[in-house]
C-alpha positions as CSV (number, residue, x, y, z in Angstrom):
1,X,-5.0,32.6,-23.0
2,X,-7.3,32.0,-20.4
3,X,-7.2,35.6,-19.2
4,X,-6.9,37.7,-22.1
5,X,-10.2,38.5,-23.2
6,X,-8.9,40.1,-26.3
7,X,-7.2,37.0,-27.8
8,X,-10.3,34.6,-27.0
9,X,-12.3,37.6,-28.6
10,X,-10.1,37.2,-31.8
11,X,-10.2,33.5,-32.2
12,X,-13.7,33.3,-31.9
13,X,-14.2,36.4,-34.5
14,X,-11.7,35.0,-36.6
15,X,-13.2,31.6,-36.6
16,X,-16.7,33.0,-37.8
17,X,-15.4,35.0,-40.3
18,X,-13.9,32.1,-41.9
19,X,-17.3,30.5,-41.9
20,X,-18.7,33.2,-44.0
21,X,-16.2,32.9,-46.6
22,X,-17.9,30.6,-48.7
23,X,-21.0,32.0,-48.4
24,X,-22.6,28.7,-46.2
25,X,-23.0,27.9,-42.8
26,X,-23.4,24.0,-42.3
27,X,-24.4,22.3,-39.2
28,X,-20.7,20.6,-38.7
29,X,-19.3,24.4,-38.9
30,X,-21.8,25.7,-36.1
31,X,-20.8,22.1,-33.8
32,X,-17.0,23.4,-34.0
33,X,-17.8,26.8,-33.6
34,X,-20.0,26.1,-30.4
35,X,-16.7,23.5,-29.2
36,X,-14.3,26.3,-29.7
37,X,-16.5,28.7,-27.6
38,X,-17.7,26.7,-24.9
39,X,-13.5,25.8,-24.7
40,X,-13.4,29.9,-24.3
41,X,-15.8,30.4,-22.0
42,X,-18.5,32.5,-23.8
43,X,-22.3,32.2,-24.0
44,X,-23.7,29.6,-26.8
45,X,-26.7,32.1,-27.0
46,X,-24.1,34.5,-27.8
47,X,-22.6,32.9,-30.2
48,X,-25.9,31.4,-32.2
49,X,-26.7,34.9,-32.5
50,X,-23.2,35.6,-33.8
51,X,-23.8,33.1,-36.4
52,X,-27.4,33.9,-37.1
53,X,-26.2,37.3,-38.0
54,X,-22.9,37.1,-39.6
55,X,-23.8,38.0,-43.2
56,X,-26.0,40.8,-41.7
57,X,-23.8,42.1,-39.3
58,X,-21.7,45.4,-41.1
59,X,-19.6,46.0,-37.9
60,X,-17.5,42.4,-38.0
61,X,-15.1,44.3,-40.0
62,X,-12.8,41.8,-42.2
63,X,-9.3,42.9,-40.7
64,X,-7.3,39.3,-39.9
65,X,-7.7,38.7,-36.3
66,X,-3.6,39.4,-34.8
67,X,-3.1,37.3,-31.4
68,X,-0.6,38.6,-28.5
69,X,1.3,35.5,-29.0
70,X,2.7,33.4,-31.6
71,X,1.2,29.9,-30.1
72,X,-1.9,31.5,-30.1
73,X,-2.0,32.6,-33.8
74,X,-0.6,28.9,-34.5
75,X,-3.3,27.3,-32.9
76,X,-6.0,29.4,-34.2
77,X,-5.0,28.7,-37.9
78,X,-5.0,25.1,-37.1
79,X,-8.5,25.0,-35.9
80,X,-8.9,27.3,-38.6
81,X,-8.0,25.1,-41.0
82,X,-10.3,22.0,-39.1
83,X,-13.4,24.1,-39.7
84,X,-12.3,25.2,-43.4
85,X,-12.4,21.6,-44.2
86,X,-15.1,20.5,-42.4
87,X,-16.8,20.2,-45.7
88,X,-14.2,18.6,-47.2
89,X,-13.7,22.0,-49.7
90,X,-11.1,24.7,-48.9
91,X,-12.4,27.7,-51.0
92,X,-9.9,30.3,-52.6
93,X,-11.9,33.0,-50.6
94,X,-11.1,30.6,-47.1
95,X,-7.2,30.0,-48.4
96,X,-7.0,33.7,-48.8
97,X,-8.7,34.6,-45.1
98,X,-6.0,32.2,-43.8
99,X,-3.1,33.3,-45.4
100,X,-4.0,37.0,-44.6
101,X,-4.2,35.6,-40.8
102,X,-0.8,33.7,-41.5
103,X,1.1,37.4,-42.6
104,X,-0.7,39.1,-40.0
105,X,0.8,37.1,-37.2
106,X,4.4,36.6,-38.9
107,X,3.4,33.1,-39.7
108,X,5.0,32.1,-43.3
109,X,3.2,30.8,-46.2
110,X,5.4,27.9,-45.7
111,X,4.6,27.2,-42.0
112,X,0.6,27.8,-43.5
113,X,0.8,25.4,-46.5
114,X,2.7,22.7,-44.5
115,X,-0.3,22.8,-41.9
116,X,-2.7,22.4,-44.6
117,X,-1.0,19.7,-46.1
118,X,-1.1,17.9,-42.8
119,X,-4.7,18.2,-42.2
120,X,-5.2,17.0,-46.5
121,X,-2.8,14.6,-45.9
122,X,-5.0,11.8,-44.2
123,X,-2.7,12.1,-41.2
124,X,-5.0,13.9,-39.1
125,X,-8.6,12.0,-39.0
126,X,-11.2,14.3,-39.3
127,X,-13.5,13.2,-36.9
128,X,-11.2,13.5,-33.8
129,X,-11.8,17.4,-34.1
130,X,-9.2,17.9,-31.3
131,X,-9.3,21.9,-30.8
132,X,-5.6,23.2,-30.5
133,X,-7.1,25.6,-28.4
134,X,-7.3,23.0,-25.6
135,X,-3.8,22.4,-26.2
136,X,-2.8,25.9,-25.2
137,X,-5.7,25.8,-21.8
138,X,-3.6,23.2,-20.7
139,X,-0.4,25.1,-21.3
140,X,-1.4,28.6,-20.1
């Protein structure tokens, strides 16, 4: 993933999209967005500004970000799902970003809802915030 520009592009799009969902940015959200893009290489001045702007900004689009690879699109949707809970409330409008993401990528709404149920299961401690995206850096 390391390489393709296009891919990093997506997961970092895809991930602030999400945070617009709800209609909130909170401090937690902008910590995992700046981890995930800092893990991708690209400019935390960039990215503030991203954030700064996102409600503003008309040329995001909304289309569901689709990754070259399946791994990729897995471990987008699981940090995905980290930062949808972050504050500790998975909106209909964030459910509904996901599972667009999910269809987009061939994922299915099983493989989505079993991910979520890990993360809301008490399984996965919250405050490890483990990026899956390092998972596939050290696999790529």
């Amino acid at each position: 993933m390391t390489n393709n520009y296009l891919d990093r592009s997506n997961y970092v799009k895809g991930l602030l999209l999400l945070m617009g969902k709800d209609k909130k940015i909170t401090d937690d959200e902008r910590d995992f967005l700046h981890n995930v893009a800092e893990t991708l290489s690209f400019d935390k001045k960039f990215i503030d500004g991203a954030i700064n702007e996102l409600f503003e900004n008309e040329f995001l689009g909304d289309e569901p970000p689709l990754f070259s690879q399946k791994q990729y699109a897995e471990a987008f949707l699981r940090d995905a799902i980290q930062l949808a809970l972050i504050d500790n409330d998975l909106s209909n409008a964030e459910f509904d970003w996901l599972q667009s993401i999910a269809v987009s990528n061939d994922l299915s709404d099983a493989w989505l809802n079993n991910e979520i149920e890990y993360y809301l299961s008490g399984k996965y401690t919250r405050g490890s915030r483990e990026l899956q995206i390092e998972n596939i850096f050290d696999t790529v």
